[in-house]
N, C-alpha and C positions, 0 to 999 in steps of 0.2 A: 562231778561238780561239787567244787566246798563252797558251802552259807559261813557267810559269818554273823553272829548272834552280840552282839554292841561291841563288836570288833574284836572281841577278848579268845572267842572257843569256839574253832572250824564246826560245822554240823557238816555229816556227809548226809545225801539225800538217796534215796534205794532207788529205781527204778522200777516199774512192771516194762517188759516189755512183749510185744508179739512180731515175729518175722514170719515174711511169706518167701516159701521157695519161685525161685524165678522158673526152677528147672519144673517141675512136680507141683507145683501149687498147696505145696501143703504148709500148714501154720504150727510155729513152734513159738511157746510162751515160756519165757525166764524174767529172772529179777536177777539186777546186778546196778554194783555204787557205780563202776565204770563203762555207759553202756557202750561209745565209742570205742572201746578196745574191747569189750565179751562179741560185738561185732565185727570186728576184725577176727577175733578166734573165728566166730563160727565161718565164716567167708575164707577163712584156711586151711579147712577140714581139723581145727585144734578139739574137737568136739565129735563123740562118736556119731552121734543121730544126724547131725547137721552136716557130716560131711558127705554125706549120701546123696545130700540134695543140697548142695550146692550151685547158683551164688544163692544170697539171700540178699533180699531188702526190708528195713523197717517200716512195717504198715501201721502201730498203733505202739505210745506207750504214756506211761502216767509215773508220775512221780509223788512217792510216798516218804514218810519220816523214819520210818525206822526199819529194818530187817521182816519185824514179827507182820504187821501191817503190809510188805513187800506179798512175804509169802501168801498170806492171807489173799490178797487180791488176784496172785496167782493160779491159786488153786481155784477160784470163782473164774477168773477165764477159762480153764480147764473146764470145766464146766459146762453141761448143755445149755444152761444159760446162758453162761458167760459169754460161750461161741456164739448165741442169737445176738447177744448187745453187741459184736463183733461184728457180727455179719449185716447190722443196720448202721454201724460209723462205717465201715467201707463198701 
């Protein structure tokens, strides 16, 4: 997704996102600018972990300003915490 900022300078917007396997039930948490095609990877097996447990669907994600902040929110779903705020939205 491009923002544009008083029309003049694309902002790209990062992603968190979390997939659950359809097959295995298990949750996989990445950040990406594109999440409609890092979706498509993983649902192709383009992706080592994720082609193991194949299909996937998107159960939760958020959208962040920049890379560092991406990451940042990543590694807090990683997280035992993370996974409880997870496992009380779904």
């Amino acid at each position: 997704m491009v923002a544009f900022f008083h029309d003049t300078q694309p902002v790209m917007s990062w992603k968190v996102y979390v997939l659950e396997s359809l097959r295995s039930g298990v949750r996989y948490v990445g950040i990406s600018e594109d999440l409609n095609r890092r979706l498509k990877e993983h649902n192709s097996g383009k992706t080592k972990f994720t082609s193991g447990h194949m299909p996937w669907e998107l159960l939760y994600q958020e959208e962040t300003e920049d890379a560092a902040s991406a990451r940042a929110r990543e590694k807090y779903l990683k997280s035992a915490a993370g996974r409880r705020f997870l496992d009380k939205k779904n």
